[in-house]
N, C-alpha and C positions, 0 to 999 in steps of 0.2 A: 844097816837095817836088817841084814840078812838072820843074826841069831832069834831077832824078834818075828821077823816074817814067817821062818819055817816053822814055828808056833804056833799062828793063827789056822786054824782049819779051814781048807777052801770053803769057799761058796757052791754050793749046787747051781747047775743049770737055773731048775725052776727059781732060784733064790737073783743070780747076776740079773734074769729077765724082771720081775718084780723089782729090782732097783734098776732096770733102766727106766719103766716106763714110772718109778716114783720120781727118778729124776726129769722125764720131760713132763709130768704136772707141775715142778716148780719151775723148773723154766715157762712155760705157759701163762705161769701163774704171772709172771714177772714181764710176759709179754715180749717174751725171746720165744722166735719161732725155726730160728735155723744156729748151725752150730757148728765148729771147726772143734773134730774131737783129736788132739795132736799125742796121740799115741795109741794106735787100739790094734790090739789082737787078732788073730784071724777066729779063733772064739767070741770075740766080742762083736767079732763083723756076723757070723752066722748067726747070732740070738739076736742081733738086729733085725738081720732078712726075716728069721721068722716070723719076728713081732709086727714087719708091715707086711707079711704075707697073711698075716691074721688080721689085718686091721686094724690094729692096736695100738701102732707107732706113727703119729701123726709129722713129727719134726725133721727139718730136712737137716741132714747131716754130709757133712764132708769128711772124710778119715782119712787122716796120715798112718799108715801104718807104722805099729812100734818097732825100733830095731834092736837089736841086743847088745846091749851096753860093753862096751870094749872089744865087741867083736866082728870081723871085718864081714860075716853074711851070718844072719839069726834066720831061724825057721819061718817067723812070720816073712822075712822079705824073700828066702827062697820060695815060699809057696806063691806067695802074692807074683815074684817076678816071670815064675813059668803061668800064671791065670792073666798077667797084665791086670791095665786100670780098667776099673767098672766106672763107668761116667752116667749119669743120671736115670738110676737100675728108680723102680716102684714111681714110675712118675714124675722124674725128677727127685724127689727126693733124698735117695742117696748117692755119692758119689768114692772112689774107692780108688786114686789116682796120685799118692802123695805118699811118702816116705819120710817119716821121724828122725833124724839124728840127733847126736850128741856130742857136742867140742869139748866142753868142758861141766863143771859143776856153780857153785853158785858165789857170790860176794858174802853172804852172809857168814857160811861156813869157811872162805877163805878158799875156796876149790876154783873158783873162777880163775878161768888162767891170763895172768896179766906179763907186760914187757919185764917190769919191773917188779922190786920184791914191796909185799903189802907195805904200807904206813905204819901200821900196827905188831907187823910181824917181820922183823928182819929178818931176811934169809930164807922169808917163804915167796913165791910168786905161785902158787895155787898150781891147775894138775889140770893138764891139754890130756884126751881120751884118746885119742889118734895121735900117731907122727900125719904129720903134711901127706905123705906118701901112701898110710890107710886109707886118710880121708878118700883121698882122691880116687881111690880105688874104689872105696863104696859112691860116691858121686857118679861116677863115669857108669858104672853097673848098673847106676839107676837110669840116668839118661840114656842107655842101651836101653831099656824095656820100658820108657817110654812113661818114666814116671818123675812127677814134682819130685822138689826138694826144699824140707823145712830143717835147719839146724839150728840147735839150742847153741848160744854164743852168749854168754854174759862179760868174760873179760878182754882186752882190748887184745893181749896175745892170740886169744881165742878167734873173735873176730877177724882180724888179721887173717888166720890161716882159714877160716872158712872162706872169704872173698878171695885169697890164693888159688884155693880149690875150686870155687865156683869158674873162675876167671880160667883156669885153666881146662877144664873140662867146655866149657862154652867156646875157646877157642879153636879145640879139637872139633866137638860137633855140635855147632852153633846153633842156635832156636832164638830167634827175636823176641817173641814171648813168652820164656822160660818160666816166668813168676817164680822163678827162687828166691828163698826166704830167710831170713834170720831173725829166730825167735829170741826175744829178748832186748838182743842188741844193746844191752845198758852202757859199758863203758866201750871208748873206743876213741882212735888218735882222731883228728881234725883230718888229717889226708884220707883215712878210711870212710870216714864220713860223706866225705867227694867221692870216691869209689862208691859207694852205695851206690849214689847217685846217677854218678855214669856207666855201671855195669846194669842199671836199671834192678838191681836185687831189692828186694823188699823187706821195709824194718817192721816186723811180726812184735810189736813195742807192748805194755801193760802199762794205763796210767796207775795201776794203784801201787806198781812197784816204786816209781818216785817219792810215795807218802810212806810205804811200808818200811823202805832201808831210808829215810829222811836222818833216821836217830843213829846211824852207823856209817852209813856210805864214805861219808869226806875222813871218817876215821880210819876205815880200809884204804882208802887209794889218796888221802891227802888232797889240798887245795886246788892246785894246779891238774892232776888227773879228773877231777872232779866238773871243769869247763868242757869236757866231753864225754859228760856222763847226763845218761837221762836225759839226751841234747834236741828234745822234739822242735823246737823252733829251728836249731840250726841242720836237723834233719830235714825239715819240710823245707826250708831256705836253698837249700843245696839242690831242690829238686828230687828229691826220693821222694817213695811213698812210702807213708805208717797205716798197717791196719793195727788198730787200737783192739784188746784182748782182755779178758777175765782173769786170765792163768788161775779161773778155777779147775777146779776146788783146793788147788795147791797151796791158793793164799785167798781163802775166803774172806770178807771184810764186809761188816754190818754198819752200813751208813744209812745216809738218807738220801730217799730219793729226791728230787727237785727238777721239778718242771717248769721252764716261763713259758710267760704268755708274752712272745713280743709285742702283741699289739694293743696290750697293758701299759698307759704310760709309766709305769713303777715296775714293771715283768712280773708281773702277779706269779707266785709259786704255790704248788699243792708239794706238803712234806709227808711221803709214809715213812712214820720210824722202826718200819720193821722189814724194809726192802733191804733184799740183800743184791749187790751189782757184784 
C-alpha cells in the first residue's frame, strides 16, 4: 500500500475531527452507542479528548492503541507506555488501556501464516510478523505497564505463536483477569482451540468473515483445515468466550437488518434495506 499511500495528502486536524463525529452520527444512527476502536493513534486519541471536551463526542469508546507494524516498540506504545492506561477519562466514556498487535496478515491474500503450505499455493504458508521471541518481548512490555493485549491472528501458525506468547508471559507475571485477546482467530488446530479455552484468552471473532471468505476459504486451507476454521460452536463448546465484531470499516457489508419479535407466534421481522452492520 505504501507507494499509494504516500500520494494521498493527509487530512488536517480540523478535517480527521469532522470525520469522527460524521462517523459516530452513523453509528447512532444504526443504534451503536459504544465501540472497540482496535488500532488508534495517539493523534487520534487527542482529537478525541477534545471533541468530549467540547461536548461534541457523545460515544463511549475503548482504544487499543496502534503498534507499528514489524517493529518491536512504535512511537504510539512508547508514549502511551510512559502515560499508562486512561480508564474511564469524560465519564466514563473513554477508556485508553489496550494495545493492538499484529502476528500475521490475512487468508484472502495468502499472508495468513499457517502450519502448512496454502491448498492453492504450493510452497507458500503465508508470513508470521514477529519470530516467537519479538512477540514475546512486545507482550511482556506491555504487561509491565499495565496494559491489555489484542492480537490480530488469522492463520493456525499464527495463532499458535500468539497463545505461545500469551502463555508464556502470563506464567512469568500472572493476572487472573488478563482479557487477552485474539482478533480474528479464523483458522486454528482443534488442540488450540482447547487452549483458548483453558488459558481463558478471548476469541475477538467477526461473523461476517465467515460469509465474506465463504467463496475462497476451503480453497486456501483445503477440507480438512477447513473443520477449524470459522469454528464458533466448537469455540463456544470448548468454553472460551467470543466477543462478536464488525471489523469495520475494513470489510463494510450492506445487508438487511432483521429484527424478531419472539413473542410473535411467526417472529415477526422489520427489514431496513439500507442498514449497514
Amino acid at each position: 500500500m505504501a507507494p499509494v499511500l504516500t500520494l494521498i495528502p493527509k487530512l488536517s486536524k480540523a478535517r480527521k475531527k469532522e470525520a469522527l463525529l460524521k462517523g459516530q452520527a452513523h453509528l447512532l444512527s444504526l443504534g451503536i452507542t459504544s465501540l472497540v476502536n482496535a488500532g488508534t493513534s495517539v493523534d487520534d486519541i487527542e482529537n478525541i479528548k477534545e471533541l468530549y471536551r467540547q461536548g461534541k463526542l457523545k460515544i463511549r469508546i475503548y482504544a487499543l492503541i496502534s503498534s507499528a507494524w514489524g517493529e518491536e516498540l512504535g512511537d504510539n506504545e512508547k508514549l502511551y507506555f510512559a502515560r499508562g492506561p486512561e480508564v474511564g477519562l469524560f465519564d466514563q466514556h473513554l477508556t485508553i488501556r489496550g494495545i493492538k498487535l499484529f502476528a500475521d496478515g490475512s487468508l484472502g491474500s495468502r499472508s495468513a501464516a499457517l502450519f502448512d503450505d496454502y491448498n492453492d499455493r504450493p510452497g507458500h504458508r503465508g508470513n508470521l510478523v514477529y519470530s516467537e521471541d519479538e512477540l514475546y518481548r512486545l507482550v511482556k512490555k506491555a504487561r509491565t505497564y499495565k496494559f491489555q493485549i489484542a492480537t490480530h491472528a488469522i492463520g493456525d501458525a499464527a495463532v499458535n505463536q500468539v497463545l505461545n506468547v500469551y502463555e508464556r508471559v502470563l506464567q512469568e507475571y500472572p493476572l487472573p483477569d488478563h482479557r487477552y485477546r485474539i482478533e480474528h482467530f479464523q483458522v486454528a488446530t482443534l488442540e488450540d482451540i482447547n487452549r483458548l479455552a483453558e488459558m481463558s484468552v478471548i476469541a475477538s471473532m467477526q461473523a461476517t468473515h465467515a460469509t465474506s471468505d465463504k467463496n475462497m476459504a476451503e480453497n486456501r486451507i483445503g477440507a480438512t483445515r477447513m473443520q477449524g476454521a470459522y469454528a464458533w460452536r466448537t469455540i463456544i463448546d470448548s468454553g472460551a468466550i467470543i466477543v462478536n465484531g464488525s471489523d469495520a470499516t475494513l470489510v463494510p457489508r450492506r445487508t438487511h437488518l432483521v429484527v424478531y419479535d419472539r413473542r410473535h407466534p411467526e417472529g415477526r421481522s422489520i427489514r431496513s434495506p439500507n442498514s449497514t452492520i
